[in-house]
N, C-alpha and C positions, 0 to 999 in steps of 0.2 A: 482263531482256528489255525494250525498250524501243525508242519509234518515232519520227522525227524531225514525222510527220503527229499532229496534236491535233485534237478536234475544234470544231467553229467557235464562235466567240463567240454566248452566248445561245441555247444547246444545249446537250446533258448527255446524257449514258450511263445508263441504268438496267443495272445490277451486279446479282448475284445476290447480293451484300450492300448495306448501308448505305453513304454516303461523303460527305466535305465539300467540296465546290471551289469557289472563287471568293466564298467563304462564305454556300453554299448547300448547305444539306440536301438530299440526296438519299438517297433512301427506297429500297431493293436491290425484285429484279422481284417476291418474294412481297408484300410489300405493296402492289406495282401493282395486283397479281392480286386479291388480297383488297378493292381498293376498288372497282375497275374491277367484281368480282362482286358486291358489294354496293350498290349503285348498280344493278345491270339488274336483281337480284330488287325494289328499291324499283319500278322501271318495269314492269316485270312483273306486279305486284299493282296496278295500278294500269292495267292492257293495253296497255301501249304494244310497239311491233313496232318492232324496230333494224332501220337502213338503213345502208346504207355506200356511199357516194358517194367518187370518183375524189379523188386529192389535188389534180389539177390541171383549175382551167377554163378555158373562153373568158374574157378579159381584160373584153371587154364586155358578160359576163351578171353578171360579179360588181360592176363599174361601175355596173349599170344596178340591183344590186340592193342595194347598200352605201349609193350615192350618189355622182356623179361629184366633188361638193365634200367629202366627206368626209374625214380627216385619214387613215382605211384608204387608200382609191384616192390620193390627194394624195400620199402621204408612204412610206407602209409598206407598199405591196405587193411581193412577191418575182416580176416578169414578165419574160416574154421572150418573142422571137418565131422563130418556126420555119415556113419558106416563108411563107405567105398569112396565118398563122394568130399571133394573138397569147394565149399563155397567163400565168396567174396561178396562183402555190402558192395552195388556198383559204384566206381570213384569217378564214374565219369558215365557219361550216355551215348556217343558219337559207335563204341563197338556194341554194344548191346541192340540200336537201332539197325545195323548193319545185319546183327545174328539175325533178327525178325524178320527181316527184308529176308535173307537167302532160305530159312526155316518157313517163311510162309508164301515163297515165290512171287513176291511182290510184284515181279518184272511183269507177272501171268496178268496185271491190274491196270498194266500200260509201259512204256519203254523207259518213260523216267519217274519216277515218284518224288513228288515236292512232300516232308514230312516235318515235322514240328516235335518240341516238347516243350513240357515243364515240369519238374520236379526234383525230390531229394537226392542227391549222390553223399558216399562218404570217402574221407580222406584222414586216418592218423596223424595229423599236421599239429605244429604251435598254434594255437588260437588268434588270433594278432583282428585288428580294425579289419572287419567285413570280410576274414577269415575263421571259417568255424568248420569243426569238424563231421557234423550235416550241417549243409548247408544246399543253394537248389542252382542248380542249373535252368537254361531257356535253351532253343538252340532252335536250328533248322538244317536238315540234308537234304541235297537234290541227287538221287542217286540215279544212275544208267544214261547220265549223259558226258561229252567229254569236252564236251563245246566249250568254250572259252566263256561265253558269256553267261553258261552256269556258275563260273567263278565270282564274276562280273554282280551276278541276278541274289550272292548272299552277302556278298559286300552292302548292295543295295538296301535289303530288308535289315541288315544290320544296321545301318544306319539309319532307317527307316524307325527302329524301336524307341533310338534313345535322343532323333528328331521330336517323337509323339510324347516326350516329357518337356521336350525344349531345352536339351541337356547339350551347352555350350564348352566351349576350350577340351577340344577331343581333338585327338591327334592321331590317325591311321596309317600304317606301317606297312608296307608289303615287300614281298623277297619269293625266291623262290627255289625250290631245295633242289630242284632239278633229278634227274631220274635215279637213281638208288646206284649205277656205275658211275653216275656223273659227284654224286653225294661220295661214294666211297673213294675214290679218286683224292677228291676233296680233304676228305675224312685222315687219310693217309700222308694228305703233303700238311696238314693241321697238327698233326700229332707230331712229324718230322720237326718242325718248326720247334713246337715247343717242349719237345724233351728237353732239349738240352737248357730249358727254365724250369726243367719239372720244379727245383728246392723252392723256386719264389712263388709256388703257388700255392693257395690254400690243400687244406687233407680234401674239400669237397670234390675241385678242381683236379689236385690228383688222380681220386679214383674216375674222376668225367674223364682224364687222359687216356685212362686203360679200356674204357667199357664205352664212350660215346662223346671224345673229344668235341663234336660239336654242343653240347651242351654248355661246352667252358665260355662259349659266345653269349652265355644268361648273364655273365657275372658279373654282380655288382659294384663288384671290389674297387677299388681306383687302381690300384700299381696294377693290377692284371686286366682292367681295362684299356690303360696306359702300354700295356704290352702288347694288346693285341692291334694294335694301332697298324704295327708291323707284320702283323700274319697275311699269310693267304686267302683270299677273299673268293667264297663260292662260284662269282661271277663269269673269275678267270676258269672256270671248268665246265660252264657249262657249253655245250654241243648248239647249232645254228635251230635244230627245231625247238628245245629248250628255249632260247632266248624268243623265238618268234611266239610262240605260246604265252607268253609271258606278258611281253609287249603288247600283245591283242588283249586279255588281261588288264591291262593297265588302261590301253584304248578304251576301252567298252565302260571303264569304271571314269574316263575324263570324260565320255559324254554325257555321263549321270550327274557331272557336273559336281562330282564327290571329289573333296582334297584328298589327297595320300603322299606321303614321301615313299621311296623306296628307301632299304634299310639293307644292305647285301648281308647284315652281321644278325639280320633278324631270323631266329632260329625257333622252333616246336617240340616239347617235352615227351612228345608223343612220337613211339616210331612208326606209325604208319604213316603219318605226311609224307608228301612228295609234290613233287612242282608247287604251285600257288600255296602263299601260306601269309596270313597278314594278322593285325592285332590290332587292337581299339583301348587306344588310351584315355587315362585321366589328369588335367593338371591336378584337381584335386585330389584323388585320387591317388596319386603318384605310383600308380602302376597302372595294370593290364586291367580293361573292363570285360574281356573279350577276346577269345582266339582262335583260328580259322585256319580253314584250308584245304587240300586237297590229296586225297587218300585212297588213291584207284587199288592200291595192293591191298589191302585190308580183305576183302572178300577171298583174296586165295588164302591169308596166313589162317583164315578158318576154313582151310578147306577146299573151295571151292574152285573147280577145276581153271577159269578164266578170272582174270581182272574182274571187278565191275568198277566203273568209271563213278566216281562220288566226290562229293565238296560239300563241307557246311562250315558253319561257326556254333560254337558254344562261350555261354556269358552267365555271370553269377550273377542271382537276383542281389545277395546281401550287400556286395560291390554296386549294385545300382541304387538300392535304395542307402549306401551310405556318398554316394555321389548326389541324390535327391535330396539329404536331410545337409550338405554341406551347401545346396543352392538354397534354400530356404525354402522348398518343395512345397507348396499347401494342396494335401488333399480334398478330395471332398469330405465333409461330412458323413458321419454313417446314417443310414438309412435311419429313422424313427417312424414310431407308429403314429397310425393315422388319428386315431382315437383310441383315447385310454377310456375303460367302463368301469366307475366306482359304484360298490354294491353296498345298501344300507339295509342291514338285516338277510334273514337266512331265504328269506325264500329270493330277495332280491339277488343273492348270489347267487343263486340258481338258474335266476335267470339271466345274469349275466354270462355266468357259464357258458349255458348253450348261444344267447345270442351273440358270442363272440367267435362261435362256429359257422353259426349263420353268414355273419360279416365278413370272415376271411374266404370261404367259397366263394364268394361275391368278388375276393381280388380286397379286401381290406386290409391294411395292418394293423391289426390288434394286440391292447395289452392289459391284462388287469392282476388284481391283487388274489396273491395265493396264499395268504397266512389269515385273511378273515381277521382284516383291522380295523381301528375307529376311520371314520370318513374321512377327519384330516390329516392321519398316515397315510391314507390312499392319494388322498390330491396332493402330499407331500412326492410319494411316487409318481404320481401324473407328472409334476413337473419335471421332475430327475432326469423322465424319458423323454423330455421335449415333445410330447405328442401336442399339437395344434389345438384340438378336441378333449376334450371329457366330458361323459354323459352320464349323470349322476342317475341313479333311480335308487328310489326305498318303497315303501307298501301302497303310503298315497298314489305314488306315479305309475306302480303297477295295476291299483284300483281302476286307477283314469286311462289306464292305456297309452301311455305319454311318456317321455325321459325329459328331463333339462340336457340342454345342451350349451355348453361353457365355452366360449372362445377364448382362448389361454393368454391369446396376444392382445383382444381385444379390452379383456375382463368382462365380455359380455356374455348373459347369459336368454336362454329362449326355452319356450318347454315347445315340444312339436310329439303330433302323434307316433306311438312307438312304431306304424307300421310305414312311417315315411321317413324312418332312420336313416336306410341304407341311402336312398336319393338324396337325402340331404346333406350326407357325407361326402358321396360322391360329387356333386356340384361344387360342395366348398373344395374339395382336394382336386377337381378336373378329374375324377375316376372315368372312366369309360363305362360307360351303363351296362 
């Protein structure tokens, strides 16, 4: 069977098994399931509340909260426009949870709100290793506090996620952007410096010169690495409560007993950050698992008459689970059913039918045959599905009132009364009565 439609470049199917395409790992939906749940009990102990915001925004709330010069709005948004209205698939979640917060008066729910997500964002990008263009973000915001040790408290549960896999040689970065006078300041003795290198730097780098010179601090390059060796360094501009904010910051994150370097050249693609801003690395990986930080201005550039004080991190699943499949990650297993029901003859299908309605009410996992096959197709599917159990019946055993009962692992089989099924399923599997 086969379809002449494929699905679009820099996307992927999650299977209810494993699979390779384009040479990329892809992980089948029980291990989705299994990290996806592992990740909300990390935020869960930790009280943060999941939000779930629309895939699709206004063009100029995610503009105004990305950054209109940014390489997202510039290059990689998926927009388009419908009557009056100009929409964007969202490329990210940090403004969208913000929009919800001021649109649904969060604040009216308590003075800080601890909030979570999980899901799809889009980005027009090259496809590249655990880059794709849906692809899903994790994250967490503490918004309406300004306390230092909200900084501190997403450091923590960050680290906390990718502890709950046992995910070793990670390497945490922090720096901090300091207040948008003390930034521009900055921004200005950054761009002095390097005009007069503008020819030896890439066209990217260029246009970062004219629209958001600190961006040229991402760059990979070596000669322009090698250059900036000699720039100006954020550090030198920032003001005495800047650097105390910071340092407490830092404090609250050595008591956690959590490593970091600081990194003064570590910089955020996004313009609403200001002060704390950090990132979580991979050796294997060899890039960013993760990026963070804090974005008290964000609530006015939508609008809203005051600051609101906010900090979180956002981290890609498909960068975690290609950090999981480079450790040698073993999931669990997928769930299987408890007992598979082979039916022999028509009325015994029938009764299978309903009794395997019966069973799952009961808390069962059931599975049986839907094409009305010979018995040894059926016990061929019985074992397929790994079910422990199979309970064969044909006319005699509906005569008797009775099923056999097959131990898969044992090769043992028992005929028992049909109306002591469920108990005797339950026993062998520890069901709860």
């Amino acid at each position: 069977m086969q379809t002449s439609f494929r699905n679009i470049k820099g996307t992927f199917d999650v299977l209810p098994h494993d699979y390779t395409a384009a040479g990329n790992q892809t992980y089948g939906s029980a291990a989705w399931l299994f990290v996806e749940r592992r990740i909300r009990e990390v935020f869960e102990r930790y009280d943060f509340r999941e939000v779930r915001t629309p895939m699709f925004e206004p063009t100029e709330m995610i503009a105004r909260g990305v950054g209109e010069t940014s390489d997202i709005v510039t290059k990689e948004m998926f927009a388009w426009t419908k009557g009056d209205t100009n929409y964007v698939l969202r490329p990210e979640l940090t403004a969208p949870i913000m929009r919800a917060y001021l649109q649904h008066r969060l604040d009216q729910q308590g003075p800080v709100q601890r909030l979570s997500y999980i899901g799809p964002c889009f980005r027009a990008e090259r496809p590249a290793r655990g880059r794709f263009r849906q692809f899903h973000q994790f994250g967490v915001e503490i918004i309406g506090s300004s306390d230092p040790r909200s900084d501190a408290e997403v450091v923590a549960v960050l680290m906390a996620v990718y502890g709950a896999f046992g995910i070793k040689n990670l390497r945490l970065r922090m720096n901090t952007l300091g207040t948008p006078e003390e930034r521009a300041a900055y921004k200005a003795a950054l761009r002095t410096f390097l005009l007069p290198h503008r020819e030896a730097l890439s066209d990217i780098s260029r246009e970062r010169l004219e629209k958001n010179p600190l961006r040229i601090l991402d760059t990979k390059l070596e000669h322009e690495q090698a250059l900036l060796t000699e720039a100006p360094v954020l550090t030198d501009f920032l003001g005495g409560e800047t650097r105390a904010f910071f340092d407490r910051v830092c404090g609250y994150v050595q008591d956690l007993g959590i490593p970091f370097i600081t990194d003064p050249k570590l910089v955020r693609g996004l313009d609403y950050y200001a002060h704390t801003t950090f990132e979580l690395e991979s050796e294997a990986l060899n890039g960013a698992l993760a990026g963070a930080g804090r974005y008290d201005l964000l609530a006015k550039d939508f609008g809203n008459p005051n600051p609101v004080p906010a900090v979180g991190f956002a981290a890609g699943m498909e960068r975690l689970f290609v950090v999981l499949n480079d450790a040698g990650y073993v999931f669990p297993n997928p769930l299987t059913p408890d007992v598979f029901l082979v039916a022999m003859g028509a009325e015994a299908e029938n009764w299978v039918f309903r009794k395997a309605q019966s069973l799952r009410t009961a808390g069962i996992r059931v599975a049986f045959d839907l094409k009305g096959r010979s018995m040894k197709a059926q016990m061929r599917e019985a074992d397929r599905s790994r079910a422990p159990f199979v309970v064969i019946v044909g006319d005699q055993e509906l005569s008797a009132q009775a099923v056999n009962l097959k131990n898969m692992a044992e090769g043992t089989q028992e005929t028992i009364p049909e109306d002591r099924l469920l108990q005797k399923i339950q026993s062998l599997n520890h069901h709860p009565s």
